[in-house]
C-alpha positions as CSV (number, residue, x, y, z in Angstrom):
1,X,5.8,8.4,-12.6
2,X,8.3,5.9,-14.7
3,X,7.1,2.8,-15.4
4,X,9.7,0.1,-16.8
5,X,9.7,-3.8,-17.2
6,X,12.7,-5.5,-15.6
7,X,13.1,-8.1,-18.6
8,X,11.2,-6.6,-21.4
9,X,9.3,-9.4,-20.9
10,X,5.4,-9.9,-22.7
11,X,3.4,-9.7,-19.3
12,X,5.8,-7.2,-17.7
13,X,5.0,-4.8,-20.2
14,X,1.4,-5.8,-20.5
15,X,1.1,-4.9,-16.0
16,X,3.3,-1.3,-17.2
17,X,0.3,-0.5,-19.7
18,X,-2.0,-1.4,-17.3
19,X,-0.3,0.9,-14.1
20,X,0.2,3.7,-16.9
21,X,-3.4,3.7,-17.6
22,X,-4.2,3.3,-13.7
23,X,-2.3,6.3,-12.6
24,X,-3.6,8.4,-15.0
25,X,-7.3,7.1,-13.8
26,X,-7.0,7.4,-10.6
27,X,-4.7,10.4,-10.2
28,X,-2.9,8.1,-7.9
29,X,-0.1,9.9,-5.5
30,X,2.9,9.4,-6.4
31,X,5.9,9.7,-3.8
32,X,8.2,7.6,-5.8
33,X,9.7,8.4,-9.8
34,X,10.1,4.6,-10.7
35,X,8.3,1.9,-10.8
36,X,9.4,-1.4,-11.8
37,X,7.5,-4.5,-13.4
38,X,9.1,-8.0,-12.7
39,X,7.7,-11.2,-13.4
40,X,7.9,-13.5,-10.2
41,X,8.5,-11.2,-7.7
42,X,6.4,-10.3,-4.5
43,X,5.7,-6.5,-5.1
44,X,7.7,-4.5,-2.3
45,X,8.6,-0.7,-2.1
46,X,11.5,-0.6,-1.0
47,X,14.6,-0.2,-2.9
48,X,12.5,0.2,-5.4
49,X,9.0,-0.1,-6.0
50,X,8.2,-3.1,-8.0
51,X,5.2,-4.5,-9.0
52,X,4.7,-8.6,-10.1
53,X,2.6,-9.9,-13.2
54,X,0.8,-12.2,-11.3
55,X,-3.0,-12.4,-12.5
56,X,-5.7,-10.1,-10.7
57,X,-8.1,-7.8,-11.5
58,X,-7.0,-4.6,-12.7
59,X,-8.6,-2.9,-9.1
60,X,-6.2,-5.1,-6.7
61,X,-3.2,-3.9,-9.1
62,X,-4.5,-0.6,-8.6
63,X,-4.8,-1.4,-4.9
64,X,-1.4,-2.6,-4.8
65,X,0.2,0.1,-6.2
66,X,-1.3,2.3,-4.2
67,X,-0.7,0.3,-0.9
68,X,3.5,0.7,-2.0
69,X,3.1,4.3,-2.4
70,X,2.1,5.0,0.7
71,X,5.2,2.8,2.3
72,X,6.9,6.0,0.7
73,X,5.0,8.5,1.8
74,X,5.3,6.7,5.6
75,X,8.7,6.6,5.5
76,X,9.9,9.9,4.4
77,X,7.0,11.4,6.5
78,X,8.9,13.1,9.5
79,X,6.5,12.2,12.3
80,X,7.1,8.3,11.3
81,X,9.2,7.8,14.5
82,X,6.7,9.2,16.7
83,X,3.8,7.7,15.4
84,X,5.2,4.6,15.4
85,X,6.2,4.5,19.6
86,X,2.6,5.7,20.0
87,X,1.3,3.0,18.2
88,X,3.5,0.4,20.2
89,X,1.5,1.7,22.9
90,X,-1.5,0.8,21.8
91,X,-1.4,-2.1,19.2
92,X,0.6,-5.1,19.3
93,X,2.0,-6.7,16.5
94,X,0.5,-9.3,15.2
95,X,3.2,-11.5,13.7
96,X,2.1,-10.9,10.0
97,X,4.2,-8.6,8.7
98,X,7.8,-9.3,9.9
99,X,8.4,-12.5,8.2
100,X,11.9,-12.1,7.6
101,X,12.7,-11.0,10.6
102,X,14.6,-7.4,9.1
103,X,12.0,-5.3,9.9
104,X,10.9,-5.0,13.3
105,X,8.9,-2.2,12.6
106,X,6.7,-3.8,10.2
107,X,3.5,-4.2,12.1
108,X,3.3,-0.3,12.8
109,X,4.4,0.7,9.8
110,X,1.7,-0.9,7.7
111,X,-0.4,0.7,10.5
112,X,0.2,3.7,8.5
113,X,0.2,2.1,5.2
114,X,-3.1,-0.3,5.3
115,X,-5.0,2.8,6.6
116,X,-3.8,5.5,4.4
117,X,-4.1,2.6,1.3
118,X,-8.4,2.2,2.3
119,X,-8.7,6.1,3.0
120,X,-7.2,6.5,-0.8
121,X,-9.5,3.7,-2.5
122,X,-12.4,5.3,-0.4
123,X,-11.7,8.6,-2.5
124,X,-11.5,6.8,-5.7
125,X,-13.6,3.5,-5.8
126,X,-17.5,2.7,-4.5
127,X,-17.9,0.6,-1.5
128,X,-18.5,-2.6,-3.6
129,X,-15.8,-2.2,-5.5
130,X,-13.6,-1.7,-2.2
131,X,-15.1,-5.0,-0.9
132,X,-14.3,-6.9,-3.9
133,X,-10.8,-6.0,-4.0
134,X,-10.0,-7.2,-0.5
135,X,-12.5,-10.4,-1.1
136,X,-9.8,-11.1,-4.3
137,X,-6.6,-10.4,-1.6
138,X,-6.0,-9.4,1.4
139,X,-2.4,-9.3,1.6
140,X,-2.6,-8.6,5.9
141,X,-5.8,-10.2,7.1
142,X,-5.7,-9.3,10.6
143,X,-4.6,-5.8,10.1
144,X,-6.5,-4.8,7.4
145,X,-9.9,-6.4,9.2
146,X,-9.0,-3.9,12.0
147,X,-8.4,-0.8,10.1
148,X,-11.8,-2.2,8.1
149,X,-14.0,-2.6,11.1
150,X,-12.4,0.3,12.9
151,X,-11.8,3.0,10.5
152,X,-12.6,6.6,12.1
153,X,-10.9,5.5,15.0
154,X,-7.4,4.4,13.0
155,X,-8.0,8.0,11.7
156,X,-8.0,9.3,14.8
157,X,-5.1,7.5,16.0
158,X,-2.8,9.0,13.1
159,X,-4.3,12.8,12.8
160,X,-2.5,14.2,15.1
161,X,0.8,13.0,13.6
162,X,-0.3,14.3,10.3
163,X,-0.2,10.6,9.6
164,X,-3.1,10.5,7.5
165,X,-2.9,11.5,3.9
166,X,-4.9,14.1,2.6
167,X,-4.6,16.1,-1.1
């Protein structure tokens, strides 16, 4: 994975040490080639994946890297469609993740992404350290409650779409 700071800028290439170190670490997947470090941004996935420089511990980077990943891996997996009409059918959206009002798939999709993003740390972090992350931020409360206090059965939900990532 290529890391690379938008503006060359002190703390942007301070967070690219850090996600260098991290993915090395952690063996993180990686479904994208690039990643980008900007200062002031919100990190997103899509066009391209870029991370901010705001302060937090080094696990919620790690956490947040990971969580925009797995946007990639959800959207060039080819039972997204599927999985996301069954899931219509049994969740409704809560209204936290379609801000804009451009993606009306939101909700579902970070379904997908909030559970595959716990099911990774899970592999790679204690319990503890799991908990503190989401204590620091919780980017979708509600959601990520859920998929918390509901785990095996989110699992269960996206096995049979092959929705749940596994290496």
């Amino acid at each position: 994975m290529n890391f690379s700071a938008k503006n060359n800028l002190p703390e942007e290439l301070e967070r690219v040490q850090l996600l260098e170190s991290l993915v090395i670490k952690y063996k993180i997947p990686e479904f994208t080639s690039g990643v980008t470090v900007e200062k002031g941004v919100i990190p997103h996935s899509h066009p391209i994946l870029t991370m901010s420089t705001r302060k937090q511990s080094d696990l919620s980077v790690l956490k947040t890297l990971i969580h925009e990943q797995f946007h990639w891996w959800a959207s060039d997996h080819p039972n997204k469609r599927r999985c996301f009409e069954y899931l219509k059918t049994k969740y409704e959206d809560d209204g936290e993740h379609n801000k804009s009002g451009k993606h009306p798939d939101s909700y579902w999709g970070h379904v997908i992404v909030c559970f595959n993003t716990r099911n990774y740390l899970r592999k790679i972090l204690t319990e503890p350290e799991i908990e503190a992350i989401y204590e620091e931020a919780i980017t979708y409360k509600t959601l990520e409650q859920k998929i918390a206090d509901n785990f095996e059965h989110f699992k269960s939900e996206l096995e049979p779409f092959g929705m749940v990532y596994n290496d």
